[in-house]
C-alpha positions in Angstrom: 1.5 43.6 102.0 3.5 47.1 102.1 6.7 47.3 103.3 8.4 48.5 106.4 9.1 52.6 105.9 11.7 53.7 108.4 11.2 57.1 110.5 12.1 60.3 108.2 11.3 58.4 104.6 8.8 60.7 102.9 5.1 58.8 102.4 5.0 57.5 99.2 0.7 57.8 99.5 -1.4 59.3 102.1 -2.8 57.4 104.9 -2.8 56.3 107.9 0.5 54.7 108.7 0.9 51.9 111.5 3.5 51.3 113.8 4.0 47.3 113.7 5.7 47.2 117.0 3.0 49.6 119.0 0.1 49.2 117.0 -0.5 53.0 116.9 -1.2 55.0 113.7 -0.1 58.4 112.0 -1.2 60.3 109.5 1.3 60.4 106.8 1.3 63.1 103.5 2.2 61.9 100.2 5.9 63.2 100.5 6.5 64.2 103.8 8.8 62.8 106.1 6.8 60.0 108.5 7.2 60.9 112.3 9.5 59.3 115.1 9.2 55.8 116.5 9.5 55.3 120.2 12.0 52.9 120.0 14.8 52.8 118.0 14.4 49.3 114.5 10.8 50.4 114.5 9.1 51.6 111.2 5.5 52.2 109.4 3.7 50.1 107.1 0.4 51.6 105.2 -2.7 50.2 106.3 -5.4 52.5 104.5 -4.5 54.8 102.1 -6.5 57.7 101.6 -9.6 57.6 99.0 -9.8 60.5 96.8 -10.8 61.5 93.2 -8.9 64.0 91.1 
């Protein structure tokens, strides 16, 4: 199981990104800063990293 990111932290993959405490997803970019949480504690854990070949 990933770990909790907070808000700000830049994705370490790229995927969609949950939001424990709502349930909604983002999209994050390998090393972009994740978005905002409605509340304040909240964070993101990866639950499908994007599938791609190089």
């Amino acid at each position: 199981m990933s770990k909790t990111l907070k808000p700000g932290t830049p994705a370490p993959k790229s995927g969609q990104y949950q939001n424990p405490g709502t349930g909604n997803e983002v999209t994050g970019v390998k090393g972009k800063p994740l978005p905002p949480t409605p509340r304040p504690g909240q964070g993101y854990k990866l639950v499908d990293p994007t599938k791609h070949k190089r």
